[in-house]
N, C-alpha and C positions, 0 to 999 in steps of 0.2 A: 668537160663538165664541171672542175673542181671550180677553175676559175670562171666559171658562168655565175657558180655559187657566191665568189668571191664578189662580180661585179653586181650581184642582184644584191647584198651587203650595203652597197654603199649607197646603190637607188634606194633602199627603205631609209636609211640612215638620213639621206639626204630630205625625204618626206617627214620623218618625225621631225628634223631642225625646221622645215617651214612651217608646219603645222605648231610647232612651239612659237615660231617668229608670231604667224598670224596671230594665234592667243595671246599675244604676250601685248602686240601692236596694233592693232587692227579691231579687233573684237572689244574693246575699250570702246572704242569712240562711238559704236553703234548704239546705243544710248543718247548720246548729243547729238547726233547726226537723224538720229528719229524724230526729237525733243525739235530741232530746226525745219525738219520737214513738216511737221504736224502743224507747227506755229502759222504755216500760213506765208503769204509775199503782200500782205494788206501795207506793212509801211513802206516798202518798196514800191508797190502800185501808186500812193500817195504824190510821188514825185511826179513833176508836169513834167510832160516830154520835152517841152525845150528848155528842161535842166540838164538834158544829155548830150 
């Protein structure tokens, strides 16, 4: 049981560093990544197909 203790240690340990990671990386960008979705694909749509 001790070292059950010890390996359940390092699975939380291992959850707080990604959960740091994501905050730190990730959660940022969600703001511009909204700001792009909302804007719409109007000038993207403008392109005539046989530009592609």
């Amino acid at each position: 049981l001790a070292k059950q203790g010890d390996d359940e240690d390092g699975f939380y340990k291992g959850k707080l560093i990604t959960a740091k990671f994501y905050m730190e990386r990730v959660l940022p960008q969600s703001g511009a990544l909204f700001s792009q979705i909302m804007s719409g694909s109007s000038t993207m749509m403008e392109l005539d197909e046989e530009l592609f």
